[in-house]
Structures are given as structure tokens and as C-alpha cells.
N, C-alpha and C positions, 0 to 999 in steps of 0.2 A: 482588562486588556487581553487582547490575543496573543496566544504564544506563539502562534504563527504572524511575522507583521512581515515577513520579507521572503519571498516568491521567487524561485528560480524558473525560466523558461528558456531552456538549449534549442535553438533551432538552426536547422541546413537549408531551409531556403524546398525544400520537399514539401508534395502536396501529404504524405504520410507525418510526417513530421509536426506539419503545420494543424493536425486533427489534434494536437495539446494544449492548439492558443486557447481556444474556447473556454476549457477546461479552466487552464491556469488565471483568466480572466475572472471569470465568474468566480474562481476562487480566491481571488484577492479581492474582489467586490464584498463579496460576501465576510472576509474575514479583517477589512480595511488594511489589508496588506498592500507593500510596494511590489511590483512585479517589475524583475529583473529579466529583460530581453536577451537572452547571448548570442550572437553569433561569429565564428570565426568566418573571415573573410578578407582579401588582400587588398581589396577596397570601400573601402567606407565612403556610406553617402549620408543622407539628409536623414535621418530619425524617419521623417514621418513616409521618406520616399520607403526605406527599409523596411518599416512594418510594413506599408501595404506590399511590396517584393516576397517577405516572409509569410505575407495572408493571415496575418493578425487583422481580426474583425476588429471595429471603434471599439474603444475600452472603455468606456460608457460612462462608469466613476472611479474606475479604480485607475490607482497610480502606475505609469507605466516606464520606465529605464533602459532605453537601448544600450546596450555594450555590445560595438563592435571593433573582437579585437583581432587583431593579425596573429596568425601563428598556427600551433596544433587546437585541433578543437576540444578535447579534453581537458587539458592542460588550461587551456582559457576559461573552459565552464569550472573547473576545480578552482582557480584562481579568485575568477569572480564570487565563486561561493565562501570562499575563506573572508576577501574583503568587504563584502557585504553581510557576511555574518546570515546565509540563506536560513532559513526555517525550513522552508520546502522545497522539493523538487519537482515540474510535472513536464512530463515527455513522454513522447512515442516509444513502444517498446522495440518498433526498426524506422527508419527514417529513409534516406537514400538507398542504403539494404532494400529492404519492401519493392521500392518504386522500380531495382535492377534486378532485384533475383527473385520470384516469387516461390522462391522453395520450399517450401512448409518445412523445410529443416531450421532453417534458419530464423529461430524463435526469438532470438535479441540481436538486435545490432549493437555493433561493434564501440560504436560511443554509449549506447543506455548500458552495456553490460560494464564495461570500465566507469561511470559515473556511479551506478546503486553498487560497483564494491568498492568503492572511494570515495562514497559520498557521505560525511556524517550525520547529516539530515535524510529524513522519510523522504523518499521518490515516489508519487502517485505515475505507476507509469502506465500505458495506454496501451494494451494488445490489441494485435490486430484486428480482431474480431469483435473488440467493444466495441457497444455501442454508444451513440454520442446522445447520450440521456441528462438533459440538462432542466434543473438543481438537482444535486443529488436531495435521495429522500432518506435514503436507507443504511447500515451501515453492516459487514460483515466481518468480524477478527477470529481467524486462528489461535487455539491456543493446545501447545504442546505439552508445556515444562520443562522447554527447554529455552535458554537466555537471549535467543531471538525473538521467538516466540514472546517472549514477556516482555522484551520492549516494544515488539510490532503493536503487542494489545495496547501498552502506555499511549502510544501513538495515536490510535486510535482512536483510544477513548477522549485524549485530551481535542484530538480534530473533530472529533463528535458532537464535544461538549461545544465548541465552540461555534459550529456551524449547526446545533438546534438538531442535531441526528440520532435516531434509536438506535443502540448496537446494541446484534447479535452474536452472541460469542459461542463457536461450535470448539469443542473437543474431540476429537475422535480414538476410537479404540478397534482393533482390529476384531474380528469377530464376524457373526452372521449381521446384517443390516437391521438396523433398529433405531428408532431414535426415542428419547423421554429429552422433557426441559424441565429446568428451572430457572427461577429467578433467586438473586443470594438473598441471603437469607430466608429461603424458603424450600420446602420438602418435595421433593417426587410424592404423586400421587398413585403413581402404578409403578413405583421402584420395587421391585423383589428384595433388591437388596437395599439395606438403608445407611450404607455406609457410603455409597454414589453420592448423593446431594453436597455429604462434607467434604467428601474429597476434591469433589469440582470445584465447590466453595473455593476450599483453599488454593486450590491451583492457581485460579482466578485471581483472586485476591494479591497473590503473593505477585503477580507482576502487575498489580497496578500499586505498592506500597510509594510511588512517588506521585501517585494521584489522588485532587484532591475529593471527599466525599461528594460537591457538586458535580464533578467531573466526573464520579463513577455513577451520578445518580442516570448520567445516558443509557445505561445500561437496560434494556428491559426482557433479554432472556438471555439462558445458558442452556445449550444444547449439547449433549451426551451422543454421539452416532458410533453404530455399530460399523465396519466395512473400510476400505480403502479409502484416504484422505483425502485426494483430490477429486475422488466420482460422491463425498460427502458433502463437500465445499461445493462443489459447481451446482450437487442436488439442491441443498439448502441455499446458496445463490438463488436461482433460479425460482424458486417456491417462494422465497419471501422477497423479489425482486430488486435485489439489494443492487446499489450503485458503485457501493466497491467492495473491495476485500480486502483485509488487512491479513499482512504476513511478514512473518521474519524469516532469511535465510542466511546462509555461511556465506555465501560470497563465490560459492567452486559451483561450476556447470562443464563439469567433468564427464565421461561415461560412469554411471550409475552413482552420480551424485546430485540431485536437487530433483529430484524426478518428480516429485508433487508441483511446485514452481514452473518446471518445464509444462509439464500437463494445463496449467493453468494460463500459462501465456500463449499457448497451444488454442481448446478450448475457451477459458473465460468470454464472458461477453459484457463484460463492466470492467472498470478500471480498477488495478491494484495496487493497494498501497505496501511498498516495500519496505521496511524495515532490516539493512544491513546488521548482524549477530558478529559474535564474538567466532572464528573456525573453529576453535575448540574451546567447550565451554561449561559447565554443569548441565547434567541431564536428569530428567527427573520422569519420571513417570507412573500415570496415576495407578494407586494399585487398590485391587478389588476382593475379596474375599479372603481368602485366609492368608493372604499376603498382609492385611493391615496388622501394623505393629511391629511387623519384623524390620531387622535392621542391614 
């Protein structure tokens, strides 16, 4: 059974918005999931008038639940995701925003940014710039060592296993631009150093300790890059044509805080999967030569 069985989809009634149905569709298709429609709104009609209003294409075989509830719209998708017990999230990274302001400042809207730092379920959410590449094929996870990070990868991997996807798990280290992979349990081949392959290992390893061996066997590389995180992600996106990304962040989109995240809602051109972190939390970071062993 899926550990995903129940779908959230927030919609405003926006043609921006409405680029999530497809998504969230196919991905209750594919994972026999119920998909939970929300929308806030001071009149409520007929279900099927609603969806077509909201531009949800036929749901073909997946199960489908309007909730239309009066009030704030936050507050109603939060609600709904408590009493439905949601597994996922999938929506627009701006909705009504997008369609009123096309400011390239304005990188989340005001309900996806209040939903992925209140939401205790993964949010696949949709930047503007994805494309609407449908079945995914592929899958891409960040991995830091730090306690977002390790559940974004959880995440991942368990949505991986479950939907038949390969994940690629990149690492990055600041440095001149480079990259070597491995696979766990297996060595660099042009490692200089051969304390990388364990390191990564374990890094790896250590956030998927709630997954189970099937679930990690989606795994089929791990990737080492030299350079700036988010120009590493969007490279290695893009080179292995991955459909999403997986990532953990704090929840703050502050000045000079999430600035990878930002860059990538910016940028990206596939859908992200969000994994909400702890704002302050264990940090760990991999260490490389004469660093191993010290405390």
C-alpha cells in the first residue's frame, strides 16, 4: 500500500493555479490516491460545475473530493489537510499573484508560502517556469546534513519507490566545479580521495534510517559536485532530465535566507518537492581530508 493515499489540491479558481490539477491528478492515478479538491469560496456550487470552473481536466480513475469551504483560504486548506489526514500537497508556486503581478520578484505566493511552512505533509509545488512534463520519469533529492534535508530525501525516496522512479541524490561542496558519483555501497572510480564514497554513504544513509531497504533500493546514483548549490541542482536537473526535485527548507524567505530555494523557484523548470525542516536544527557537514576523525 501507498503511503501516499490522500492528495491535497488548493485551488483559486486561476488559470496559474489550475497548471497543479494535471499534476495532482495523475498523481493520485498513479499512486491510488483520493484527491482532495479545496477551494475557498462564498458560493458553493455543484462539484462537477466547480471542477470544470476550477479547470480540472476528467479524473480519469482517480478518486476525486471537492471541498468548498467559506472563509480564509489558508486556513480552509490547513483545516482540510488536518481532517483528511493529507499525505501530499500539489500546487502552484503563485496562483492569482502570477496572473496580477508578473514581477519576477515575487517568487511564491502568498498562500503556497504560508501552506509549505504549515504544512506537515511534502508539497510538490509547481514554479512558474515548470514544465508540465507528464508521467514523471525521473527523480532529483538534495542532500545537505542537515535535518531538512534528510527528511526532503525520506520523502523522496519513499514517493520514488512508490511511483516506479530512479533517484538521484546530489551532494554539494563548495569548491571549483566537479563532479564524481556513486552508487551506496560502491567506490569512486577517480576518487583522489577515498574517504568521499564513505562519507557520502553515510550521509545518505543516515536520512533515509526510516526507509525501508525496498524503498531505498530506487536509489541508482549519488552524486558529489563541486560549486554553488543551486547552479549544481538546476545543472544536474537538467542533464539527467529529471521531473522533480526534492528538497528541505526552514520555512524563513527572509533577506539572505533560503537563497538556493529562491534561485530554484526562480529558475527550476520541473516541479519541486518541498519538504518543510525543523528552523533550527542539527547541522552536519561532510568532511574531507584531514578533517575525518576530528571531533
Amino acid at each position: 500500500m501507498s503511503r501516499f493515499a490522500s492528495i491535497l489540491l488548493p485551488l483559486d479558481g486561476s488559470p496559474e493555479a489550475a497548471k497543479g490539477a494535471r499534476c495532482a491528478l495523475w498523481l493520485a492515478d498513479a499512486l491510488g490516491a483520493t484527491l482532495h479538491v479545496v477551494h475557498a469560496t462564498p458560493h458553493p456550487v455543484p462539484a462537477p460545475d466547480e471542477l470544470a470552473r476550477l479547470r480540472v481536466p476528467h479524473a480519469q480513475r482517480a478518486s476525486v473530493v471537492v471541498h468548498q469551504i467559506q472563509g480564509d483560504a489558508v486556513a480552509a486548506v490547513l483545516a482540510e489537510m488536518a481532517a483528511h489526514r493529507i499525505d501530499l500537497v500539489v500546487m502552484s508556486a503563485r496562483g492569482e499573484s502570477a496572473c496580477a503581478d508578473a514581477a519576477p520578484s515575487h517568487r511564491l505566493g502568498s498562500i503556497a508560502h504560508a501552506v509549505i511552512s504549515r504544512s506537515p505533509a511534502p508539497v510538490v509545488l509547481l514554479p512558474v517556469h515548470s514544465r508540465d512534463s507528464l508521467p514523471w520519469t525521473s527523480m532529483l533529492a538534495a542532500a545537505s546534513g542537515e535535518a531538512a534535508a534528510d527528511r526532503a530525501l525520506a520523502s523522496a525516496v519513499r514517493l520514488a519507490a512508490d511511483l516506479r522512479l530512479k533517484v538521484t541524490v546530489v551532494h554539494c561542496e563548495d569548491g571549483p566545479s566537479e563532479r564524481r558519483s556513486t552508487a551506496l555501497g560502491a567506490a569512486y572510480a577517480d576518487a583522489p580521495h577515498h574517504e568521499y564514497p564513505k562519507r557520502l554513504e553515510q550521509l545518505v544513509e543516515r536520512g533515509l534510517t526510516r526507509c525501508t531497504q525496498q524503498e531505498m533500493g530506487c536509489i541508482g546514483e549519488v552524486l558529489l559536485c563541486r560549486g554553488e548549490p543551486a547552479s549544481a541542482l538546476l545543472e544536474q536537473a537538467a542533464r539527467l532530465g529529471s521531473s522533480v526535485m526534492a528538497l528541505g527548507w526552514h520555512g524563513a524567505l527572509g533577506v539572505d535566507r533560503a537563497l538556493v530555494f529562491k534561485r530554484l523557484l526562480e529558475e527550476a523548470q520541473c516541479a519541486l518537492l518541498v519538504v518543510p525542516g525543523p528552523e533550527e536544527g542539527a547541522r552536519t557537514r561532510l568532511k574531507v581530508g584531514s578533517e575525518i576523525g576530528e571531533t
